[in-house]
C-alpha positions in Angstrom: 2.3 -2.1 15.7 0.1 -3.3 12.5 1.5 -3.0 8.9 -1.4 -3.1 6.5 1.0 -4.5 3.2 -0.9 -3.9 -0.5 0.7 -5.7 -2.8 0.1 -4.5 -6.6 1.4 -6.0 -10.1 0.7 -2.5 -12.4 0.7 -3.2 -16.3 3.3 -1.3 -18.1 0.8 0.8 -19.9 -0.8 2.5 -16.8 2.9 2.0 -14.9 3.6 6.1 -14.7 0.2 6.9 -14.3 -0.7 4.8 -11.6 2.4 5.9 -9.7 1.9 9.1 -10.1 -1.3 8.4 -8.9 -0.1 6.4 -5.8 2.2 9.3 -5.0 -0.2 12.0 -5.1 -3.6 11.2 -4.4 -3.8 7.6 -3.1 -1.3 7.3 -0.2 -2.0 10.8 1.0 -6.0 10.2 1.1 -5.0 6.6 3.2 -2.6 8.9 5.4 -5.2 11.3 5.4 -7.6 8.9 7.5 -5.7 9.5 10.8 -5.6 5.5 10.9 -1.4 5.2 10.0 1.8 7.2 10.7 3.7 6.3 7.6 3.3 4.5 4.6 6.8 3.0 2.4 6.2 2.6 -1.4 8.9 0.4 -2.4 9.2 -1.5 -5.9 8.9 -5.2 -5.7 12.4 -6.5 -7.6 11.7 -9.8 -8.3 10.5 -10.7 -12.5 6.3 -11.5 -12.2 6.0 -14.4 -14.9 2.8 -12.1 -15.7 5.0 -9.0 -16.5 4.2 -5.7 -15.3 5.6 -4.0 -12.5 5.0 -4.9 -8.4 5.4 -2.7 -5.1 4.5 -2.6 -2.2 3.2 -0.2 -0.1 3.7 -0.3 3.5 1.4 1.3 5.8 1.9 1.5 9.6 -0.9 1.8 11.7 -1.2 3.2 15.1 -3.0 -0.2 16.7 -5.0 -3.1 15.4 -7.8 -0.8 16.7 -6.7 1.9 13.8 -6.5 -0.3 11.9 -9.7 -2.4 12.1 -11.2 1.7 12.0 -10.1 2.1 8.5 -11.7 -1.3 7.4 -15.0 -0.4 8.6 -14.8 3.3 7.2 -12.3 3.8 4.6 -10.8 0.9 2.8 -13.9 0.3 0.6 -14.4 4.0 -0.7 -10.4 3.9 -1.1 -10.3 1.0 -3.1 -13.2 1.7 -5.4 -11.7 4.4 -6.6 -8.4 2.3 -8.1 -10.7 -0.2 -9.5 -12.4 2.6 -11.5 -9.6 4.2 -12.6 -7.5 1.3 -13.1 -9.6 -1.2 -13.5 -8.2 -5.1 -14.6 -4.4 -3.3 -15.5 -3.5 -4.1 -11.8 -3.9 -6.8 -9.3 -3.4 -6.3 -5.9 -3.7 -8.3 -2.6 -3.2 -7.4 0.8 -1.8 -8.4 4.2 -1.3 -7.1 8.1 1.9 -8.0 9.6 2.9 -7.6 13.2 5.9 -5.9 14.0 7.6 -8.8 16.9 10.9 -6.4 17.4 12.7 -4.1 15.3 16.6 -3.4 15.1 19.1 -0.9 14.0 22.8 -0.9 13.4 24.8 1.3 15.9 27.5 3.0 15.2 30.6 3.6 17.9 
């Protein structure tokens, strides 16, 4: 399995609105491709030297072919629409990590 990671530093003064934003539009339009079975919004906890506030958001994809699917006929509309709405009050970068093996803790 493929996570597609976006990475985003928010300025404070779009902070609520761009969650909100992520929460109710963006993440269920990405879902909505049919490309990933979850997606994890988690805040970044580390101090940015630039300010502002960073998450992640953690989408799993189906296969690299999924994946490689939403490239080619998603990410771009996707994305455009967060630049125009959001324009230079966020900065975000993106990676694709393979899951090796995952673990869990179990209980007797």
């Amino acid at each position: 399995m493929i996570i597609y990671n976006v990475t985003a530093n928010i300025d404070n003064t779009i902070h609520d609105e761009w969650l909100e934003w992520m929460k109710t539009e963006h993440i269920p339009q990405v879902l909505g491709t049919g490309k990933f079975e979850k997606a994890t919004l988690s805040q970044v906890l580390v101090d940015e030297e630039m300010g502002g506030i960073t998450y992640s958001i953690q989408y799993r994809s189906y296969s690299r072919e999924a994946l490689e699917a939403y490239y080619k006929e998603d990410a771009d509309r996707l994305r455009q629409e967060g630049l125009k709405k959001f324009a230079d009050k966020m900065l975000a970068f993106r990676t694709e990590l393979q899951i090796i093996d995952e673990y869990t803790v179990k209980f007797k």
